[in-house]
Structures are given as structure tokens and as C-alpha cells.
C-alpha positions as CSV (number, residue, x, y, z in Angstrom):
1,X,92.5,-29.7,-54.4
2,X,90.3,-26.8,-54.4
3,X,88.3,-25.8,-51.2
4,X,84.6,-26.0,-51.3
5,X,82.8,-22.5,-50.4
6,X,81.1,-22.8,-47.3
7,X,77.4,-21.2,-46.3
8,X,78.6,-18.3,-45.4
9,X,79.8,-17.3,-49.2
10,X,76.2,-19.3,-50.5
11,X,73.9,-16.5,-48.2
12,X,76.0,-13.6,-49.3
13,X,75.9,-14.5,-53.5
14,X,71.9,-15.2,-52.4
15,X,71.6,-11.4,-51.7
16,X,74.3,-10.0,-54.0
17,X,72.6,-12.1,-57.0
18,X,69.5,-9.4,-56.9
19,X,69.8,-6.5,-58.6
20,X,69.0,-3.4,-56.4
21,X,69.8,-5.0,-53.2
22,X,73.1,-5.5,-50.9
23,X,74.9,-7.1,-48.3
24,X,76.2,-5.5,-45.7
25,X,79.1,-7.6,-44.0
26,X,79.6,-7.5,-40.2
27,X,82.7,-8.7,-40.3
28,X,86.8,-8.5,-40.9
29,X,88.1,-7.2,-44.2
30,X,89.4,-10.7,-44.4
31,X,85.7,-11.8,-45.1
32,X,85.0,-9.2,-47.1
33,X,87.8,-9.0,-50.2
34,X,87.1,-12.4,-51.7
35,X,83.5,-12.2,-51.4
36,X,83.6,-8.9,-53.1
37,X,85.6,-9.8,-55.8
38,X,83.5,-12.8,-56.7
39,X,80.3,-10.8,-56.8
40,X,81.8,-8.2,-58.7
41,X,83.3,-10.7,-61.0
42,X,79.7,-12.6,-61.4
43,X,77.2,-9.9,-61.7
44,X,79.2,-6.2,-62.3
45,X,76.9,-3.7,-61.4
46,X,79.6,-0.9,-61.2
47,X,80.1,1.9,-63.2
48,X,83.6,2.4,-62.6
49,X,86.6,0.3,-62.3
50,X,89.0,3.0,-60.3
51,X,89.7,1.3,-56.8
52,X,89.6,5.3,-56.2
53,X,85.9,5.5,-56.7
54,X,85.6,3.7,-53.7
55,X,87.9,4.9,-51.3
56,X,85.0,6.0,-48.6
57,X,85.1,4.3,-45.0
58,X,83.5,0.9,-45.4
59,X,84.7,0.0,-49.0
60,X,88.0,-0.7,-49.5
61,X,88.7,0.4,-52.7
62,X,85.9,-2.2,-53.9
63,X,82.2,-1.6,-54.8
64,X,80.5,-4.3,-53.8
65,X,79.9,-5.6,-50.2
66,X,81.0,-2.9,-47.7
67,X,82.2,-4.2,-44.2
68,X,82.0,-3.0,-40.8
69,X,86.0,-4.5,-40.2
70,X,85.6,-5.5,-37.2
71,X,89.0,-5.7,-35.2
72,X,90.1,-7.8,-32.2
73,X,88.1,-5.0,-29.1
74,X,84.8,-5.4,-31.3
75,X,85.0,-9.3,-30.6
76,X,84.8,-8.2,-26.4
77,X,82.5,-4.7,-26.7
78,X,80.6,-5.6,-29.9
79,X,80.0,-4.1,-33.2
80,X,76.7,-1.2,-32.3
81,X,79.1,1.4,-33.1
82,X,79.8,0.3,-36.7
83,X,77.0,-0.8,-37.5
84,X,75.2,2.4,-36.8
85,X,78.4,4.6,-38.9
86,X,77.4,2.1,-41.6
87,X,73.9,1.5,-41.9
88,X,73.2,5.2,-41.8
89,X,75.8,5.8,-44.7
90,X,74.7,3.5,-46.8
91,X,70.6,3.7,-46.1
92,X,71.5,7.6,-46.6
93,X,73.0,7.3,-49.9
94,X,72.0,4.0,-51.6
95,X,68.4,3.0,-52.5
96,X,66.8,-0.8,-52.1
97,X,67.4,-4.1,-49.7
98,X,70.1,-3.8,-47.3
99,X,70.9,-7.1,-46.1
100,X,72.8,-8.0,-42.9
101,X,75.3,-10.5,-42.9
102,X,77.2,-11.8,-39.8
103,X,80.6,-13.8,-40.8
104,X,81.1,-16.6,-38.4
105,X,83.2,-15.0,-36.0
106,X,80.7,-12.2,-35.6
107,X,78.0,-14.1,-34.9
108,X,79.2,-15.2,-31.6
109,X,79.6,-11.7,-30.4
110,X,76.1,-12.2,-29.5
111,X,74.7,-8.9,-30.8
112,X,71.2,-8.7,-31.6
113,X,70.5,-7.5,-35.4
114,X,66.8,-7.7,-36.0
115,X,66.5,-5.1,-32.8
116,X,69.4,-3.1,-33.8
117,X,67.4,-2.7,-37.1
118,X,64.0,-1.6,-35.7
119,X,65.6,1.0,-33.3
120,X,67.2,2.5,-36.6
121,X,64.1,2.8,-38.1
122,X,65.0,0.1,-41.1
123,X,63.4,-2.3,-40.8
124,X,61.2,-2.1,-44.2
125,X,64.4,-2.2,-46.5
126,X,67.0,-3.9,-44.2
127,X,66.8,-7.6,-42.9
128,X,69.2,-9.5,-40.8
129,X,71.2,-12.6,-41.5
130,X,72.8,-13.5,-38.1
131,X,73.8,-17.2,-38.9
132,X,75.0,-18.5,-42.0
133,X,75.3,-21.7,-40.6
134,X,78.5,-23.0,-39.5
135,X,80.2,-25.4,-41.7
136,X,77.2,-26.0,-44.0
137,X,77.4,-26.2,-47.8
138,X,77.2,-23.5,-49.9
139,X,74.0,-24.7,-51.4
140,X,72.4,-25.0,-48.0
141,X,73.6,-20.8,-47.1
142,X,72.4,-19.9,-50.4
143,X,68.4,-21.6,-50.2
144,X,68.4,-20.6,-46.1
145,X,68.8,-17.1,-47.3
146,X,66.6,-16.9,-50.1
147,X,63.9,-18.5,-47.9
148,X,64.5,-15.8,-45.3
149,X,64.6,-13.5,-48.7
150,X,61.1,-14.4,-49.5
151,X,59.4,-14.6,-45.8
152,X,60.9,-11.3,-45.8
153,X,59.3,-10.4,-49.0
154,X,55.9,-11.5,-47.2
155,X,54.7,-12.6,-50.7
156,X,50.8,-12.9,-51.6
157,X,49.2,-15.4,-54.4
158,X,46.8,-12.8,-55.5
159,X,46.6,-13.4,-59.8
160,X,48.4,-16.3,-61.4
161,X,49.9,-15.3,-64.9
162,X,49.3,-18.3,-67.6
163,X,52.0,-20.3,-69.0
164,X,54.5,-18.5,-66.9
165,X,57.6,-20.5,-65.5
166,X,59.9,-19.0,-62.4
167,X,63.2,-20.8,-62.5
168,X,65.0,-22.2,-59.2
169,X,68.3,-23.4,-58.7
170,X,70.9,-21.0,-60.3
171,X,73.0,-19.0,-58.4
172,X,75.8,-16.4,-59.1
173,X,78.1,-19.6,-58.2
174,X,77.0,-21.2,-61.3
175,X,79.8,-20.4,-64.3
176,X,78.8,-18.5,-67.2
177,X,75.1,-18.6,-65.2
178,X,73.7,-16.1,-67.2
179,X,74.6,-17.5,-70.0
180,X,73.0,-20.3,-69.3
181,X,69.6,-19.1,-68.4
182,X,69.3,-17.2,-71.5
183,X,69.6,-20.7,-73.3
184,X,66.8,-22.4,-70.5
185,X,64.5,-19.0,-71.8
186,X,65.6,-19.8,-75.4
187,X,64.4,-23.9,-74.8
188,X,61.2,-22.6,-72.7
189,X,60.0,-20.2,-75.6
190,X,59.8,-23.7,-78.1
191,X,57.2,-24.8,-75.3
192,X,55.0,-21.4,-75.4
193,X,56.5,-20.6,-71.8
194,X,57.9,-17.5,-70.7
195,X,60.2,-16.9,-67.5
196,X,58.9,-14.7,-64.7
197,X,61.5,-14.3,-62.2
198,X,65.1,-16.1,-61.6
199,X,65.4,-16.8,-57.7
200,X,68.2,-15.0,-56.9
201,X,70.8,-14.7,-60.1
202,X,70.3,-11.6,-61.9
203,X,66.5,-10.8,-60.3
204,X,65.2,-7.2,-59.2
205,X,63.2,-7.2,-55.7
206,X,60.2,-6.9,-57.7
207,X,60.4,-9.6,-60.4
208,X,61.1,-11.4,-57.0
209,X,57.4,-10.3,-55.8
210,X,55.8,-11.0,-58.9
211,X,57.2,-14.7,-59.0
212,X,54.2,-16.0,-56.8
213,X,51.9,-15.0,-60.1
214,X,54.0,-18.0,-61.8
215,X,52.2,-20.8,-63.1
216,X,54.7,-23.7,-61.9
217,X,58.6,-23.7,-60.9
218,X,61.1,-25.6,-62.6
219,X,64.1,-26.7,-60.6
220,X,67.5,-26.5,-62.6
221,X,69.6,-27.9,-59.9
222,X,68.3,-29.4,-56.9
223,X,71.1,-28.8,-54.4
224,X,70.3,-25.0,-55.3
225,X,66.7,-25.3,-55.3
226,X,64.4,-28.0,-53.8
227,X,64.1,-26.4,-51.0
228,X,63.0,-23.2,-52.3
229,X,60.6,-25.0,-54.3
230,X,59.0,-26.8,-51.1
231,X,58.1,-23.4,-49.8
232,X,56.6,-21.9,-52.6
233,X,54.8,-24.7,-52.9
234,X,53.7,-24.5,-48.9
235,X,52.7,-21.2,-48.9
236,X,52.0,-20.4,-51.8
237,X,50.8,-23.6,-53.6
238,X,52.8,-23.3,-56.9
239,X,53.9,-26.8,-58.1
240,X,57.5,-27.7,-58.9
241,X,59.0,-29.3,-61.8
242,X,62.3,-31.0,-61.4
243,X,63.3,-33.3,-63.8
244,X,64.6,-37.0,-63.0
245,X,67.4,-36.8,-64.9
246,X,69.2,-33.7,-63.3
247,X,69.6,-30.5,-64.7
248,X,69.2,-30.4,-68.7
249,X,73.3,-30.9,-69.5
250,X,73.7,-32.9,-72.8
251,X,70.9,-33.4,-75.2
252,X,69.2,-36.5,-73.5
253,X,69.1,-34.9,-70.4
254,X,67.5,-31.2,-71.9
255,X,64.9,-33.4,-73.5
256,X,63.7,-35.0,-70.5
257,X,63.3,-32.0,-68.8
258,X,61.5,-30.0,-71.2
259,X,58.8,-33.1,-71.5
260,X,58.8,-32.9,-67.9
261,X,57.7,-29.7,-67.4
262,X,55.6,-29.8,-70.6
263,X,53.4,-32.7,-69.4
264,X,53.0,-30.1,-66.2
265,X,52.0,-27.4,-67.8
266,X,49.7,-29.0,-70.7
267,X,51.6,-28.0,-73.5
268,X,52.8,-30.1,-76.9
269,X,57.1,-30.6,-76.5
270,X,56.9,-32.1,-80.2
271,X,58.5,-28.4,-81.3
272,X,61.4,-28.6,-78.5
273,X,61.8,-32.5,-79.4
274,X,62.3,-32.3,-83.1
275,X,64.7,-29.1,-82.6
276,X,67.0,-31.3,-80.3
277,X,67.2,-34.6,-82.9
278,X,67.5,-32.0,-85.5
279,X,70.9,-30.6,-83.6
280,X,72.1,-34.1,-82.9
281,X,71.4,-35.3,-86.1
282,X,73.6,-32.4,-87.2
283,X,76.1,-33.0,-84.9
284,X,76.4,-37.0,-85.3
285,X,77.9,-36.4,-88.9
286,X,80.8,-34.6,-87.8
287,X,81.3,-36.6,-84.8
288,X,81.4,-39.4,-87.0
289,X,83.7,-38.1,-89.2
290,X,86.2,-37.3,-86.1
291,X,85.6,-41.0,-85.3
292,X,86.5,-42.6,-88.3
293,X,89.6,-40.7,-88.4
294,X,90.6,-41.1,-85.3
295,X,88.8,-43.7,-83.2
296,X,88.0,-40.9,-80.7
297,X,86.3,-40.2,-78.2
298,X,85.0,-43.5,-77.6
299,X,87.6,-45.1,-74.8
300,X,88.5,-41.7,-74.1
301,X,88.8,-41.7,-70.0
302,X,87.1,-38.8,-68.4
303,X,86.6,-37.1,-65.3
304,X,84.3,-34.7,-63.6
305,X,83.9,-32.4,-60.2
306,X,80.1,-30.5,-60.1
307,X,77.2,-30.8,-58.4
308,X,75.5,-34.2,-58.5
309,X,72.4,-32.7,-60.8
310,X,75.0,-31.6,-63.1
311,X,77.9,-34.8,-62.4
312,X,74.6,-37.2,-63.4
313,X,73.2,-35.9,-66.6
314,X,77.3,-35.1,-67.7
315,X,78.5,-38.8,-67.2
316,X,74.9,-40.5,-68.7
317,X,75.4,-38.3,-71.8
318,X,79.7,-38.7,-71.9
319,X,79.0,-42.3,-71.8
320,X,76.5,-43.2,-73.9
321,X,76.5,-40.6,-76.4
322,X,80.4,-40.8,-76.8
323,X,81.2,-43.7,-75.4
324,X,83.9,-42.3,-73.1
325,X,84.8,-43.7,-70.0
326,X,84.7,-42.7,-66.2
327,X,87.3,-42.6,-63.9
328,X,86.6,-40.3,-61.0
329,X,83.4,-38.4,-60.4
330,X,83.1,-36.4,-57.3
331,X,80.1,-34.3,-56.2
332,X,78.7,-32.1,-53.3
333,X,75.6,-33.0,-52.4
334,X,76.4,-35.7,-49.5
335,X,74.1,-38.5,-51.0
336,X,70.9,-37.6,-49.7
337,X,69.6,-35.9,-52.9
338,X,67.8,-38.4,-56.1
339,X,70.2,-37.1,-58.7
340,X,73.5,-38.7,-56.4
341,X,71.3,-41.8,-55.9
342,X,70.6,-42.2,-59.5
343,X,74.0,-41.5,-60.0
344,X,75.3,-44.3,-58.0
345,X,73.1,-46.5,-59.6
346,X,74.1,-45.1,-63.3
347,X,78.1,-46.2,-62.1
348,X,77.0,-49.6,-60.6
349,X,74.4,-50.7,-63.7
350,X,77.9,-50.0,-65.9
351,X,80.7,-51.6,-64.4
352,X,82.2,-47.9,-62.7
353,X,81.7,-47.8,-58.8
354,X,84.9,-47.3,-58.3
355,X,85.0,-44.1,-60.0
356,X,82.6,-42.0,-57.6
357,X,84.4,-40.1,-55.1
358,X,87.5,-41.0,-57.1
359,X,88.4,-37.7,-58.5
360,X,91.8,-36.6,-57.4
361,X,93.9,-33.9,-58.9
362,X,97.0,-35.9,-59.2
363,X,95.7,-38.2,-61.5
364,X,95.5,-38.6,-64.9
365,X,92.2,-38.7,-67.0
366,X,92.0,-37.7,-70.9
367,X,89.2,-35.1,-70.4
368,X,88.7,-33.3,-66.9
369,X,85.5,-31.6,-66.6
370,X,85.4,-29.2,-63.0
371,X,86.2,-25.8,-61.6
372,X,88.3,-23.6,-63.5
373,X,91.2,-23.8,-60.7
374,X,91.4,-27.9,-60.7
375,X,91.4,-28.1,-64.7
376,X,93.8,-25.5,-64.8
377,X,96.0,-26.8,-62.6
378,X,95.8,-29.9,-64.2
379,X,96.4,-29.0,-67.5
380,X,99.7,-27.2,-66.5
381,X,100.9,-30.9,-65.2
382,X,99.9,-32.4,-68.2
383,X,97.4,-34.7,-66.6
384,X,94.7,-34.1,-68.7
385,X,94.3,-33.4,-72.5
386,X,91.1,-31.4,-72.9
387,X,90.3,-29.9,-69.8
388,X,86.3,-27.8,-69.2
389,X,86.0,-25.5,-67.2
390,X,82.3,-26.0,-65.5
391,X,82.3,-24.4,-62.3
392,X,84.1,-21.8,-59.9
393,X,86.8,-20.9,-59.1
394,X,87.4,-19.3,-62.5
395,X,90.6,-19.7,-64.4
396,X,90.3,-16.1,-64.8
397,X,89.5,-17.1,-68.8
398,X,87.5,-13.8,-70.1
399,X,84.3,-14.6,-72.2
400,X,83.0,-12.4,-74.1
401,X,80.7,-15.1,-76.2
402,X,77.8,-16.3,-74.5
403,X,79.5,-19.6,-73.0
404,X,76.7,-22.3,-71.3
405,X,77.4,-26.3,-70.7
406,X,73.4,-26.4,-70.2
407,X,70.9,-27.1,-73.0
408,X,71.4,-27.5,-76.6
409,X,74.5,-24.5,-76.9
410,X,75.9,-26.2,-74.0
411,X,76.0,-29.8,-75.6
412,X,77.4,-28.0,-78.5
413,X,80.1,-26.5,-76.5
414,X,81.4,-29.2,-74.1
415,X,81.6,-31.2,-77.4
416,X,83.6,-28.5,-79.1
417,X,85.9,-28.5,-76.3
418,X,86.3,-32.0,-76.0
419,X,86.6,-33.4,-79.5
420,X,89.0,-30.3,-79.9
421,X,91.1,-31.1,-76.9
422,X,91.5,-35.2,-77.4
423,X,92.2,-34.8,-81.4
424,X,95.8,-34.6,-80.7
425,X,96.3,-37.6,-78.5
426,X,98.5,-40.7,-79.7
């Protein structure tokens, strides 16, 4: 099975998912490579792909995420000496937020950042993240640091910008993510709405200060967001929106959340309402066709790996839309969030229990909907006969269309990809 990402690798794609700032690893190479590579994968920002191009102390040959490689000695005298080579480098040759980032085993050494940082004189472009969080989710790293991010940020509530919408819960970690928020902008725009800032995927430091002009905050996915939404809302007082029936993935679940947050921000969702009936109106004739000749996909067995805010509105929308059937659902978010609870309640109201936490890579299901590693490797033993790829790690498939399993594109999609995959079974 594939091995969840931890905190540490949520608070580093926190930082590297704005624009013109950086993190700054204390830490081993062994920290650094994979995290690099991810970024750099996610959100290229380089102008050159020649390993070459990077080849100055710090870098490794990659141009994201620069490390102090730390060896066995720094462990017992601690890491001042690097830090200072590499914070004056970088702060001497690169422009915006430099952020700080202890790995685990660095943040035992005991050393103290935030004072290393004053006494270099950086302390208005450089913060400190000395704890992760050990063995916490990837979700919990990634809102701890964009919390820091924004008390950081010291942000004001000075003007308030009408019908303006800042949208939480999407991270670099998210496949295709910016994909996907250009269709959420696309849905918003049927409502009058426009998007202010994206907190952190894709976002500049200063759309970042400008999001506490925003009108309201709509969470996408709570395990990425709530949290974040809770403080705007303390200190900032902007209201949240975060829609009962997870994140908008098939077209019930899209519709529901644009009412949502149309109700909350006074506007009329009959525009956004008769676009998505005239979509599945369009799309029910050729799924009927593909039904009657081949009784498919109803009783086709399915099963998924994601976030509970995406695992919920996924299995309400394969089951009752085309009557396919669960088998194994497995989620993050450790139970304590409303999407898993209504998700437990979805399974027992319909007969499937049995099938949450029952996701296992061995096993057969027609359609497999998870990260790009498990469906790969599942295709390759023939356990599955359409397999989606809906989260990291990546199969390493290159995309060059925009590619979204959110909104009305991403119905469309996860449709073409199953219907597509299942039409050859016997």
C-alpha cells in the first residue's frame, strides 16, 4: 500500500504552494530530494530543466527547496554554521518569504530559529517553522503552517471587496489542483462571484494579504481547510462556507455547494442550477445508451482511497447516479470530521458498512478510484478494470489537458474514464 505523507511534507507544500516564497530545509538531503521533486512537479516555477543550473552549494542539482544537509557532527554541535552560509546566500540572491523548515530529526537538535533569524537581520522576510509536528497528518502540517503563514502576514480587515470569495482547502497535494480551481472560478462566475486569493496553491504573498478584503470563504475540503477558516473567521470575522455534502465532486454534490454559498452571499444559483441539469440531461442520453447495450455500470463494484470530503460526495454520486456498488472506501481524516460521519451514515443507511476501511490493494473491485501509485499498481495485476487516478503519488501520467474530478468537467471526466474503462468487461 502506499504510505501516507506525514506533516512534515503538508508544512513544506504550505510554503512552496506560494508563488514568490520558499522553504528553506534544515535538514539531510534525504529530506530534501523527494520534497523537491514533488513541488517542482506540482507548481514548476523554474526556467531551466539542466540539473546543471543548479549545481551551487545548497541545491543539489534541483531548484526548489535548498537544504542545509545536515550530517551526523551537526546532530551534536548544531546547525548555526549552515544556516548562516545559507540564509545569507539565498536572502542575497533571491527576493520574497524565506521560510524555515526543521525536518524532524533537526528539530531535536534544540536550536533556536526565530533568534537565529533576528540576529541576521531577517526577520521581515524570513519566518521559522521549528516543528512540523511529529507523526501528524499531512492535512494537519499543511493548515498549522498556513496559520503561522497568516499570523506571520499580521493581516488587517481594513475594506471588504463585494461579492468576492477566497477559497480554502486546496493544496499542491491535490492532483491536477489547478485544474481544478480554474473549474471552482468557472462555477463561481455563474453566481456573480469572483475569487480573491487561493490559501496556499498557486497564491502570491500579496493576493495572500488582500484575502482579508474577501467577502466570505468557501471551504473545498475540510481536512485542508476548517481550520484556516476558524481563524479568519476569529480575527478577522469573515464567515465560512463549507458545504454539507463535501467538496463539489459529481454533479449532486457541486450543486449543493454552489446553493450553499449562494444562500450566503445573497445571490440567485438558478443560472448555476439550470447549467448543471442542462449537463446531466446531456449526459443521461449517452449513459443510457451505454446501458442498454451493455447493462453497465449499474452493479459495477467500485472502490475509492481520498480524503473523506472527496470519498463522501464520490460514493453518494457513484451510487446513486450509476448505481455502482461499494466495496472498500478508505479515508484520512480519523473520524472526527462531518464529511466521514455522514459518510458512515451514507454506507449504514445502504446496506455497505463493511466497505469503509475496507480498501486493500490486493483485492479486486471493477473501478478503483485513489492515488496514481495504488491504481497503477493495481491495474498492472489486473485487479481492477477502470482504474482513476485522484490523488498523489502520480503515476507519472503527463497532462497536458486541463484534467479536474471536481465540478461539472470533473463529473464529466470520472464518467469518461469509467464508462470507458468497464465497457470491455464480460
Amino acid at each position: 500500500m502506499t504510505i501516507d505523507p506525514d506533516s512534515f511534507t503538508g508544512a513544506m507544500l504550505a510554503v512552496e504552494g506560494i508563488e514568490d516564497a520558499m522553504v528553506v530545509l534544515n535538514g539531510p538531503t534525504g529530506c530534501k530530494l523527494y520534497h523537491a521533486h514533488l513541488s517542482d512537479c506540482q507548481y514548476p516555477r523554474a526556467s531551466s530543466f539542466d540539473p546543471l543550473s543548479y549545481a551551487e552549494e545548497f541545491y543539489f542539482g534541483q531548484p526548489r527547496v535548498p537544504c542545509t544537509y545536515l550530517e551526523g557532527e551537526d546532530y551534536i554541535a548544531g546547525s548555526t554554521e549552515k544556516l548562516g552560509r545559507i540564509l545569507s546566500s539565498i536572502a542575497s540572491s533571491r527576493d520574497g518569504l524565506i521560510a524555515v523548515v526543521n525536518s524532524p530529526g533537526a528539530s531535536l537538535i534544540g536550536d533556536d530559529l526565530v533568534r537565529f533569524i533576528e540576529g541576521a537581520g531577517l526577520s521581515d522576510r524570513c519566518i521559522a517553522i521549528e516543528n512540523t509536528g511529529y507523526s501528524s497528518t499531512l492535512q494537519e502540517g499543511f493548515q498549522r503552517t498556513v496559520i503561522k503563514l497568516l499570523d506571520w502576514l499580521d493581516l488587517k480587515r481594513c475594506n471588504t471587496i463585494p461579492d468576492t470569495v477566497n477559497i480554502i482547502g486546496i493544496s499542491l497535494y491535490h492532483s491536477n489542483w489547478d485544474s481544478s480551481l480554474e473549474e471552482i472560478k468557472r462555477l463561481l462566475s455563474l453566481l456573480g462571484l469572483r475569487v480573491g486569493s487561493v490559501i496556499c496553491a498557486g497564491t502570491t504573498l500579496e493576493e495572500l494579504r488582500r484575502s482579508a478584503e474577501a467577502t466570505c470563504n468557501l471551504v473545498i475540503c475540510e481536512e485542508y481547510g476548517l481550520d484556516i477558516a476558524h481563524w479568519y473567521e476569529r480575527n478577522l470575522s469573515i464567515p465560512y462556507v463549507v458545504s454539507p455534502a463535501g467538496a463539489p465532486v459529481g454533479f449532486d454534490a457541486t450543486e449543493i455547494c454552489l446553493k450553499f454559498l449562494a444562500a450566503a452571499m445573497g445571490k440567485n444559483a438558478s443560472q448555476a442550477t439550470e447549467f448543471i441539469h442542462l449537463e446531466r440531461r446531456k449526459q443521461y442520453r449517452k449513459i443510457a445508451r451505454f446501458h442498454s447495450l451493455t447493462g453497465l455500470p449499474k452493479g459495477t463494484t467500485f472502490a475509492v482511497k481520498a480524503d473523506s470530503s472527496i470519498a463522501l460526495p464520490l460514493a453518494k454520486w457513484l451510487y446513486y447516479y450509476l448505481g455502482m456498488v461499494p466495496v472498500g472506501i478508505n479515508t484520512s481524516s480519523g473520524g472526527h470530521l462531518s464529511s466521514e460521519q455522514e459518510l458512515v451514515g451514507f454506507l449504514k443507511d445502504t446496506g455497505f458498512s463493511e466497505a469503509l476501511g475496507n480498501f486493500r490493494s490486493d483485492e479486486p473491485a471493477d473501478v478503483v478510484l485513489a492515488d496514481g501509485h495504488t491504481v497503477r499498481m493495481m491495474r498492472e495485476k489486473r485487479l481492477c478494470r477502470a482504474g482513476v487516478e485522484i490523488g498523489l503519488p502520480s503515476s507519472g501520467y503527463v497532462n497536458f489537458l486541463p484534467r479536474t474530478y471536481m465540478g461539472i468537467n470533473g463529473s464529466l471526466f470520472l464518467l469518461e474514464e469509467i464508462l470507458n474503462g468497464i465497457r470491455t468487461m464480460p
